[in-house]
N, C-alpha and C positions, 0 to 999 in steps of 0.2 A: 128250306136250307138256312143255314145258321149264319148270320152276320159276324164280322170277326176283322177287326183293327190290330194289327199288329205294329210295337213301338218299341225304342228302348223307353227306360223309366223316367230319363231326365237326357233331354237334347239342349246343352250350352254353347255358343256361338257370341265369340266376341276376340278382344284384341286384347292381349296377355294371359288369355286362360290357362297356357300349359303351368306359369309360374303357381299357378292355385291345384296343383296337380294331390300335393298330401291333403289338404283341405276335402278334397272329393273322397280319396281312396279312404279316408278317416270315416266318412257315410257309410262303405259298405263295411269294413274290417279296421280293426287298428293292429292285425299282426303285419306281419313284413310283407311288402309290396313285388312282385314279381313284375320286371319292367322289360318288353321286348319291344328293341328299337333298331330301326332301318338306321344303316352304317353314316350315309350322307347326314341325317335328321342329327343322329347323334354329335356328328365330327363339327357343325354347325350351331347346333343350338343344345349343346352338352350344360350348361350354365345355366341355362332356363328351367332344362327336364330337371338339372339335380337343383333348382332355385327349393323349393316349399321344402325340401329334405334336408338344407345343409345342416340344420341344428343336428340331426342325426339321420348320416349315411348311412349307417347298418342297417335303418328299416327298410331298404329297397337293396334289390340286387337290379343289379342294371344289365342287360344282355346284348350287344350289338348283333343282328341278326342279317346274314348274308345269301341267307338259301333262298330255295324255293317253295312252294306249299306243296308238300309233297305229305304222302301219310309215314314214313320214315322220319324226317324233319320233326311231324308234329311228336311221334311217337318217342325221341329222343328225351322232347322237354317234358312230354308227360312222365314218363319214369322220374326225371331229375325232381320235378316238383312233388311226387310221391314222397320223394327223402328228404323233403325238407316242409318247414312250417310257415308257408305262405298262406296269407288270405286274399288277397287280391290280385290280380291278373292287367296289367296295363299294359296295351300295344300302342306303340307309335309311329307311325308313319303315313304308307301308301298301303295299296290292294293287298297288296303281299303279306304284309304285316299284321294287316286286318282281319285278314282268312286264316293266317296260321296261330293269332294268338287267338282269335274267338274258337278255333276248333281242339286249342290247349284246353280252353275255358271248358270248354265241353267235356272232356274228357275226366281232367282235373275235378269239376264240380264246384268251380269259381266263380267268383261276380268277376266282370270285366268292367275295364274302361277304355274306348274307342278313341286316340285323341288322334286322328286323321291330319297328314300336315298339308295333304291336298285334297283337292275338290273336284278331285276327278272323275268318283264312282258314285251310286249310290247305296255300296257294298257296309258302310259305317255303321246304320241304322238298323241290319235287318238281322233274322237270324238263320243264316244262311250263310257256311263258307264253300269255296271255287275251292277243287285241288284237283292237281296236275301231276301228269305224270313223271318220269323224271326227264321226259325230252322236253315238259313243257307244252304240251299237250292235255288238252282238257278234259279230266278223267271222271268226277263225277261232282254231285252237290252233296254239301252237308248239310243234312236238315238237324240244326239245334233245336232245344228245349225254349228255349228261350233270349231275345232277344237282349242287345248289348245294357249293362244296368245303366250307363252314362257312357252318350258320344258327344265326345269335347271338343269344338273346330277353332285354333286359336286364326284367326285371318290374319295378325301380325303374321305370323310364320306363313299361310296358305298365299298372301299376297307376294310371297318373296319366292316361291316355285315359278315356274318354266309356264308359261299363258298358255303353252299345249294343252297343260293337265288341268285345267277350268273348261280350256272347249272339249276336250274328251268329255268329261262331265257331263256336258250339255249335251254330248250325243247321246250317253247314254241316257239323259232326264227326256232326252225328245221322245225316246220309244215307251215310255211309262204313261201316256194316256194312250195311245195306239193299241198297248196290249192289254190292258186294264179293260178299255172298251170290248176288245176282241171276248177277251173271258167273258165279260157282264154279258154280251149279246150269247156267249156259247153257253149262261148258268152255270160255270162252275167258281164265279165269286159272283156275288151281290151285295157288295156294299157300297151303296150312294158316297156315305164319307169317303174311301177310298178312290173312288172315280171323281168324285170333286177337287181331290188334293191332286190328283195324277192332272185335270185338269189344267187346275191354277198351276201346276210346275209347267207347262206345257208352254200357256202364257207367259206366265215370268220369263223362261229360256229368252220366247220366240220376239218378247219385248225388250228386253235389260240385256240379253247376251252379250250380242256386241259391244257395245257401253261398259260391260263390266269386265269384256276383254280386252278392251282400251286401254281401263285403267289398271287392270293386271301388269299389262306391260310396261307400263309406268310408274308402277309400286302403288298405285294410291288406293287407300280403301275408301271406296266410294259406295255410297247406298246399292247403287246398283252391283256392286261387287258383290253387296255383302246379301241383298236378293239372293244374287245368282248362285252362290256357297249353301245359301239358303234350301234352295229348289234342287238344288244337285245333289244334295245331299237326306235332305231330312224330307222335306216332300216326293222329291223321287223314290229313297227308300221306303215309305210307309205305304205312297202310290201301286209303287210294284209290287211288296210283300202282302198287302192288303187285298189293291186290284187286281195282280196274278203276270206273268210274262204268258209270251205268246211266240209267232214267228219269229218277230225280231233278233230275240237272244236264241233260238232253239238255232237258225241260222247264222249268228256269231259264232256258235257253237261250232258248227261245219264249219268255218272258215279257218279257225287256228288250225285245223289238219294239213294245212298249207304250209310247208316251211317258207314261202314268201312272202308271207304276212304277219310274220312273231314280229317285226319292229312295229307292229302299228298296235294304240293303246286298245283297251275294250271297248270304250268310250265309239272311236272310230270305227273301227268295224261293225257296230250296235247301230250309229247313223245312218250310212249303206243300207243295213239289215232292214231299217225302218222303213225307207224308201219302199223297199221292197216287198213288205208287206200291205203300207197303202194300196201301190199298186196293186198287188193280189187281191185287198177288198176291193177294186174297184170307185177305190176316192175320187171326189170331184180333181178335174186337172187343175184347178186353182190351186187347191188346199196342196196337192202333191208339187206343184213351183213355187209355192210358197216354203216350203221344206226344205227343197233343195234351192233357193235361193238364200235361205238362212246357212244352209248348209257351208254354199260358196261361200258365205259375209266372212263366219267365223274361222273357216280351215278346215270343215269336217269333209272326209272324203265323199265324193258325189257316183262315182266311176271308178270301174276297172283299175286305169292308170294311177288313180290317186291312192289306190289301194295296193297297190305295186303287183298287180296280179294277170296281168296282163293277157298271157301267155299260159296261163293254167288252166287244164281239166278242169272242168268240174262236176267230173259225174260223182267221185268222192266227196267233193262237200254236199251235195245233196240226200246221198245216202244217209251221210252222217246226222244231217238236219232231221231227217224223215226218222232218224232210231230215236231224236230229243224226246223227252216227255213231254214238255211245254208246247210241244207243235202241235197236239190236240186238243190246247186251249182254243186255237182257230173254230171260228163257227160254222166253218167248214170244211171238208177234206181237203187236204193240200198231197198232191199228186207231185211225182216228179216232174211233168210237164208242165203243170202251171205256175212252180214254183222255178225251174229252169227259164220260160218264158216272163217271169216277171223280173228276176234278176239282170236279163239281157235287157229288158227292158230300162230298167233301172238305170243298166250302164251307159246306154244311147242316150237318155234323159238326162242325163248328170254331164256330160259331156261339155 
């Protein structure tokens, strides 16, 4: 079987990066820049995004973007950029932004630029976008060509988001050795780098988390901040796209069929998911309370109630789980029984 690392071309991380925004897009194209930006991002840091362009505004069209990823949405902007003469493709913001301009990108046949304002997913890096139905509801994966050309993380901007969307992050960087593993063991990835990076994000999280959601909350870009931005993003993405998902997201996946759970990030619901997968391998009870003891530190849900689910069936999210693709990364069959008995498990454990 073939070994295979998947990355964008150039991963930037630092404090004022988005002001260097023409400088980058100038690497891939020097025709006009096509800029789709989340409404908050923009109404906030409008002065930064247009900083590198003021000598000349006409080479960027700015778009404040309020939808959803939906394949309508995407399909709107791809016609508009058919009739006109862009070369480059920049999104900015969060998950939303990320999925619907890299799946413009796609369609278009553009380079992109990733400039994420949060640290919340490890969606930035890879090439792969989420779309949703139009209830918001998770309808399938994008498998792109290829991965984002530059993802840009300015942490000025990332440190000044909501501490939520750093520990979502972390939930979702905790299941990126869990299922990396799971593949390696099942053969359908093999790549050592991949499982070592999925690793060391694993560490970083389980080490700097906390410490770096401290200082989240208190604006300060601190090493460990800038770690944990680090591993949320670029280690975790390359970890999963390389190393492979598994139960953990195939199970996220089931759970947004919940209308009692759309307030909760991906991040969170991906922690949960994690839990519960351990469990189904059968982890030492250490390793699984060390989990859910980080879980508790940072805010990520442990249980039921943290999940707001209380009170739901679940024979629907399991169905839904069992149709994922990714659940056959598992090394072994996952049944509705063992999968319903490890969830409740999960729940009682998190408690």
């Amino acid at each position: 079987m073939k070994r295979q690392i998947k990355s964008p071309s150039k991963y930037i991380q630092g404090e004022g990066e988005i002001r260097k925004l023409k400088e980058y897009s100038d690497i891939l194209s020097e025709k006009r820049v096509y800029i789709l930006v989340d409404k908050f991002v923009y109404d906030n840091y409008k002065e930064d995004i247009e900083f590198s362009y003021k000598n000349d505004l006409s080479k960027c069209h700015i778009e404040v973007f309020t939808a959803n990823s939906t394949k309508k949405e995407i399909g709107i902007r791809v016609n508009m950029l058919k009739e006109k003469d862009f070369g480059v493709i920049i999104g900015i913001g969060g998950g939303k932004i990320t999925d619907v301009a890299k799946a413009i990108s796609y369609y278009s046949n553009l380079p992109i630029i990733i400039a994420s304002t949060v640290a919340s997913t490890d969606a930035p890096c890879s090439s792969l976008s989420v779309l949703y139905d139009e209830n918001g509801k998770f309808l399938q994966y994008l498998h792109l060509k290829e991965n984002p050309n530059i993802v840009l993380m300015d942490t000025k901007i990332i440190v000044n988001a909501p501490a939520r969307f750093l520990v979502s992050g972390m939930g979702d960087a905790l299941s990126t050795y869990y299922e990396a593993k799971a593949c390696y063991d099942r053969g359908v990835k093999n790549s050592k780098v991949a499982l070592a990076l999925a690793k060391l994000c694993l560490d970083t999280i389980i080490e700097k988390g906390y410490l770096a959601k401290l200082a989240n909350e208190k604006k300060e870009i601190s090493e460990e901040f800038e770690d944990v931005v680090e591993a949320n993003t670029y280690l975790s993405g390359i970890g999963f796209e390389s190393g492979g998902e598994a139960l953990a997201h195939a199970l996220h996946n089931g759970f947004t069929i919940l209308e009692e759970i759309k307030g909760k990030l991906h991040g969170e619901i991906v922690a949960f998911s994690t839990i519960v997968q351990m469990l189904i391998e059968n982890r030492e009870k250490e390793e699984i309370d060390k989990v859910i003891k980080f879980c508790k530190k940072v805010g990520l849900p442990t249980n039921f109630k943290d999940l707001g689910i209380e009170n739901c069936n679940l024979e629907n999210v399991i169905k839904k789980t069992l149709e994922d693709e990714t659940v056959n990364n598992m090394p072994f069959k996952i049944t509705k029984e063992n999968l319903l008995e490890s969830i409740i498990k999960a729940n009682e454990l998190g408690k």
